[in-house]
Residue, then its C-alpha position, 0 to 999 in steps of 0.5 A: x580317348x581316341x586310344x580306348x576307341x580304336x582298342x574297342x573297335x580292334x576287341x570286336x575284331x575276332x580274327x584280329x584277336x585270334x591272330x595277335x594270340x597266336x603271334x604271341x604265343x610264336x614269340x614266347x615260344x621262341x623267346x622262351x626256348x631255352x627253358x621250354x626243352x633241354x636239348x641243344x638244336x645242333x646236337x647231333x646223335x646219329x643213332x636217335x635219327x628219325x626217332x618217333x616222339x618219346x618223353x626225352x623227345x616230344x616230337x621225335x629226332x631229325x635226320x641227324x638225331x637232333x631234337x625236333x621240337x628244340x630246332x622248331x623253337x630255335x628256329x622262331x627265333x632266326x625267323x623272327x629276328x630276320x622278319x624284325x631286322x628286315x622290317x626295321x631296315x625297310x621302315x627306317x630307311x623307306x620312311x627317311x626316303x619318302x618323307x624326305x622326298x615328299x617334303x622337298x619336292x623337286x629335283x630330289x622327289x624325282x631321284x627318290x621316285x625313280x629309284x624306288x621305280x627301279x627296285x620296283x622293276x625287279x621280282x622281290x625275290x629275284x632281287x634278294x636272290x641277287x643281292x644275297x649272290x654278290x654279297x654271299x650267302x649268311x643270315x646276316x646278308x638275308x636280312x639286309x636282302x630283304x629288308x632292301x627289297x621292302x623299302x619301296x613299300x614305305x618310300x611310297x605310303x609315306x610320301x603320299x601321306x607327306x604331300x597330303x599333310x604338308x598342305x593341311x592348316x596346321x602345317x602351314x600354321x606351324x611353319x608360320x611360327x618358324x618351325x625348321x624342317x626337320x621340325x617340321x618333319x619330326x613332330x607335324x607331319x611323320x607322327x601323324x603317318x603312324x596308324x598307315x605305318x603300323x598297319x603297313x609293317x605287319x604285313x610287311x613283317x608277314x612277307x620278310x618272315x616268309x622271304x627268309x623262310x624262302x631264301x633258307x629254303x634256297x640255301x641263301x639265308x641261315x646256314x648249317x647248323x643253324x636251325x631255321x625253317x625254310x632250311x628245315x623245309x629244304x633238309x626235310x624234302x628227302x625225307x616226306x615218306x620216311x619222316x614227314x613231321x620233319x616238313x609239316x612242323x616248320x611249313x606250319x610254323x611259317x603257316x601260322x606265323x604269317x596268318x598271325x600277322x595277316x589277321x592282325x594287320x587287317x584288324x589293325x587297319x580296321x580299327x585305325x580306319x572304320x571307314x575303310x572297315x566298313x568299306x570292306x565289310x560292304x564289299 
């Protein structure tokens, strides 16, 4: 019943609506990409570049002579696949260390703490570019990069879940019963953090897109040929008078796929929490 609720209250949500359509429309696009264009997104023919859009080629050539639209779709693959390898580093692993923390409290709460205030220290970009220069450029070290720099995120929004809900009856009930700590940790007190949890990972989903669009863009993500945004941003900037569809297309696929994510969340953190929304809605 509590499900059907927050489903009407997130129904009601229109950019909420509008933004979950328009992530899964980036999805299927590039999930489907193989069958959506018949052309390769690392074929090059040098005398098709900068070719205008014809009917073998429905957004026109790159530089390179390489099928546009082919790139762009192949390109929401590497994009998502770094959003969603980075964002499953991050909660894994902020999530352990903030429930952990939390539960135990002490000696270990403090090194956690203070670690995370140490990750906290540094410009989320700036420590990505920093862990990227001492294990390498690849788009292998960019999701890892990234998804470092965002486990402070969950470390702190799980630990404070963790000491408000450590307190409560049911806690204290369940460890009368002989409930382990891992027990106790596994089915009492993180099942009940998934609404913050799943509010927190679209947005944070939004930001590792947009970092590695930016680390490609940089030369530190996705490398050559690999199709990819923000690389696709960077070869482009050569090009703006001649061909400048070659920057508008993939600035507005990171457009709209952090805007997707961003109407989504608010409208998640909405229905998960009325309160809240009729806070906002106030303000």
């Amino acid at each position: 019943m509590g499900e059907y609720r927050v489903w009407l209250r997130f129904k009601r949500n229109r950019p909420g609506l509008v933004g979950g359509l328009l992530l899964l429309l980036v999805a299927v696009a590039a999930i489907t990409a193989p069958w959506l264009t018949p052309h390769s997104p690392t074929e090059a023919n040098l005398v098709r570049a900068f070719g205008p859009p014809s009917k073998h080629h429905s957004l026109g050539t790159d530089e390179l002579g390489r099928d546009l639209l082919s790139r762009l779709l192949y390109g929401g693959r590497v994009s998502l696949t770094m959003g969603i390898v980075s964002l499953g580093i991050s909660l894994t692993v902020g999530t352990a260390l903030g429930a952990m923390g939390a539960y135990c409290g002490g000696r270990l709460d403090n090194l956690i703490g203070r670690l995370m205030d140490m990750l906290l220290a540094f410009p989320p970009l700036l420590l990505a570019i920093a862990i990227i220069s001492l294990a390498g450029p690849g788009l292998t070290n960019a999701m890892i990069a990234v998804g470092v720099v965002q486990i402070p995120v969950f470390a702190r929004l799980i630990r404070g879940q963790i000491l408000i809900l450590k307190e409560q009856e049911f806690v204290i009930a369940a460890r009368a019963t002989g409930a382990t700590d891992l027990n106790m940790l596994v089915v009492h007190l993180l099942p009940n953090c998934l609404s913050p949890l799943i509010v927190q990972s679209t947005f944070v989903f939004a930001t590792a897109i947009l970092s590695a669009a930016m680390l490609g863009f940089l030369g530190l993500g996705a490398q050559p040929p690999s199709p990819e945004w923000g690389a696709m941003l960077s070869k482009a900037r050569g090009y703006l008078r001649v061909a400048p569809a070659l920057s508008i297309l993939p600035g507005l696929a990171i457009m709209m796929s952090v805007l997707s994510l961003n109407l989504l969340g608010d409208a998640l953190r909405d229905a998960l929490d009325p309160k809240l929304g009729a806070v906002r809605r106030q303000v």
